[in-house]
Backbone as a printed PyTorch tensor [residue, N CA C, xyz], in Angstrom:
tensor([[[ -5.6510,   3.4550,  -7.4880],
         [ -4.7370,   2.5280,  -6.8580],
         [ -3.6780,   2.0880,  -7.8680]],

        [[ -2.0870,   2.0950,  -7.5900],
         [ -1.1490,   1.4390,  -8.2900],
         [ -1.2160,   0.2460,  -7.8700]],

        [[ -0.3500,  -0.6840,  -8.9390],
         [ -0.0100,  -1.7220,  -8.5690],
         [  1.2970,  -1.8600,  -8.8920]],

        [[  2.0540,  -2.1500,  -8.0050],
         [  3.5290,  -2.0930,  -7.7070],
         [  4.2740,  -3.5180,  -7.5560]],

        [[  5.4850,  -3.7710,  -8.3730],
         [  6.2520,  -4.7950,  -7.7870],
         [  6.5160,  -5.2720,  -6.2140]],

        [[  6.8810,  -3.2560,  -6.1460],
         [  7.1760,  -3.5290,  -4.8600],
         [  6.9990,  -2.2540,  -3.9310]],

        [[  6.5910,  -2.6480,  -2.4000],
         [  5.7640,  -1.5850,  -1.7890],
         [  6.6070,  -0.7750,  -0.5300]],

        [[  8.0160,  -1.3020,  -1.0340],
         [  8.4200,  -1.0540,   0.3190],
         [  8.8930,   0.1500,   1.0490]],

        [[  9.0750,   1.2790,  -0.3400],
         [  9.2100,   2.6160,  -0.4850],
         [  8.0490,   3.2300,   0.5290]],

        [[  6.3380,   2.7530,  -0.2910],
         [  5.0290,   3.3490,  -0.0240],
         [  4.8120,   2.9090,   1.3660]],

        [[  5.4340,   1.8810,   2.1410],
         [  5.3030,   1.2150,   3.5710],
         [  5.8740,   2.3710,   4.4110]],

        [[  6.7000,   2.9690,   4.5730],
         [  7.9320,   4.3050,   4.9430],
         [  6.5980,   5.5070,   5.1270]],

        [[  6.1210,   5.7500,   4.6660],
         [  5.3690,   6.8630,   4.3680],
         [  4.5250,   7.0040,   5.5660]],

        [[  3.9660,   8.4150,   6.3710],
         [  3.8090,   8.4530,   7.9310],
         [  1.9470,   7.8620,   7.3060]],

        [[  1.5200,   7.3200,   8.2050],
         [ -0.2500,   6.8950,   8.1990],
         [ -0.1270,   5.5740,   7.4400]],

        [[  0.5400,   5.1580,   6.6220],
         [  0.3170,   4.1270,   5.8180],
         [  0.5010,   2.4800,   6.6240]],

        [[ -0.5220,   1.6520,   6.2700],
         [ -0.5440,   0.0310,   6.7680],
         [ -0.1270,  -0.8290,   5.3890]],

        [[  0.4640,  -1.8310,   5.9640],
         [  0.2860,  -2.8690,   4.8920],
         [ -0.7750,  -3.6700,   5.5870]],

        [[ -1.7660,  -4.4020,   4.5220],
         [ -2.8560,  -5.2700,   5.0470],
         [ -2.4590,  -6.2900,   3.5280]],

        [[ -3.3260,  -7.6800,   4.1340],
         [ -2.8990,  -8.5640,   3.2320],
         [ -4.7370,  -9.0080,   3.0340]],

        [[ -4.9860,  -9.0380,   1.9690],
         [ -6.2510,  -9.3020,   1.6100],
         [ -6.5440, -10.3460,   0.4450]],

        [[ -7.3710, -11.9390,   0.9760],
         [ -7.1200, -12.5700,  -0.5570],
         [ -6.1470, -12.7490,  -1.6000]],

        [[ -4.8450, -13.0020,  -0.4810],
         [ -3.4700, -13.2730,  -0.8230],
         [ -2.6970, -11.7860,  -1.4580]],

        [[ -3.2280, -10.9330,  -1.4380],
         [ -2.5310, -10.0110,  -1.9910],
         [ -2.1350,  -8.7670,  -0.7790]],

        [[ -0.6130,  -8.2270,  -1.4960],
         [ -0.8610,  -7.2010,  -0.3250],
         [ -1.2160,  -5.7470,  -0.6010]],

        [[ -1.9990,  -4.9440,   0.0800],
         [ -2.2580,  -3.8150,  -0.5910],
         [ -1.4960,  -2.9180,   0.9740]],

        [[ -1.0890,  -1.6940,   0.0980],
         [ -0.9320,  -0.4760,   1.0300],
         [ -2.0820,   0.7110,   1.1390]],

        [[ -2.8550,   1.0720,   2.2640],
         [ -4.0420,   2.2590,   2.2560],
         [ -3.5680,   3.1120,   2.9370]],

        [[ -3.5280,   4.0200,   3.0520],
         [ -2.9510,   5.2450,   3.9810],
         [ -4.6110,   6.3570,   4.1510]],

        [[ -4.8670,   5.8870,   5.4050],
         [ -5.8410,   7.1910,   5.5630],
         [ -5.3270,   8.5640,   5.6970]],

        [[ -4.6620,   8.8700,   5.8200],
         [ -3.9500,  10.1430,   6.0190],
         [ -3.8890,  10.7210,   4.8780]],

        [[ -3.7150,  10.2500,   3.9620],
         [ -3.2810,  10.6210,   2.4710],
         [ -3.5810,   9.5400,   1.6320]],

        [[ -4.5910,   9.3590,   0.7470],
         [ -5.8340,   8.7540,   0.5410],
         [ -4.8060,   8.4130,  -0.8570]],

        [[ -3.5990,   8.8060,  -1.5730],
         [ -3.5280,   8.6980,  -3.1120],
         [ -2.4920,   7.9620,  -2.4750]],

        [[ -2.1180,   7.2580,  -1.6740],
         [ -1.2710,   6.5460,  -1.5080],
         [ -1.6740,   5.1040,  -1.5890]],

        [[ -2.3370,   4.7340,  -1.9540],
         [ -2.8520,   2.9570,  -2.0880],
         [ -2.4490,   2.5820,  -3.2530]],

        [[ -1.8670,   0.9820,  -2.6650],
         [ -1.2480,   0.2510,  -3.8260],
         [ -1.4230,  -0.9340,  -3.4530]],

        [[ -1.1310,  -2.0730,  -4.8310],
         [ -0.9550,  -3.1720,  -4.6910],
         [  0.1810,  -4.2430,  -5.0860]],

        [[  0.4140,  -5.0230,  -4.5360],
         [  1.4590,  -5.4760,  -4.8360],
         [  1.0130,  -6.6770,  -6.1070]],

        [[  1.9790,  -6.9360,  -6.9920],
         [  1.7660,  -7.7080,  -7.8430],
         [  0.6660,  -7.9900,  -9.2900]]])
């Protein structure tokens, strides 16, 4: 998992969610599993 300033590039990408978890936001993409990140 990266952690990214900013996710808004990795949000664009086809399968991918933003979810917000314990104040943070992470991106998971089941489709393509090396795509998870976090913000901050």
């Amino acid at each position: 998992m990266k952690v990214r300033a900013s996710l808004k590039a990795l949000k664009k990408l086809p399968g991918s969610q933003v979810v917000k978890r314990k104040g943070r936001i992470y991106v998971i993409n089941k489709q393509n599993p090396r795509f998870k990140a976090r913000q901050g």
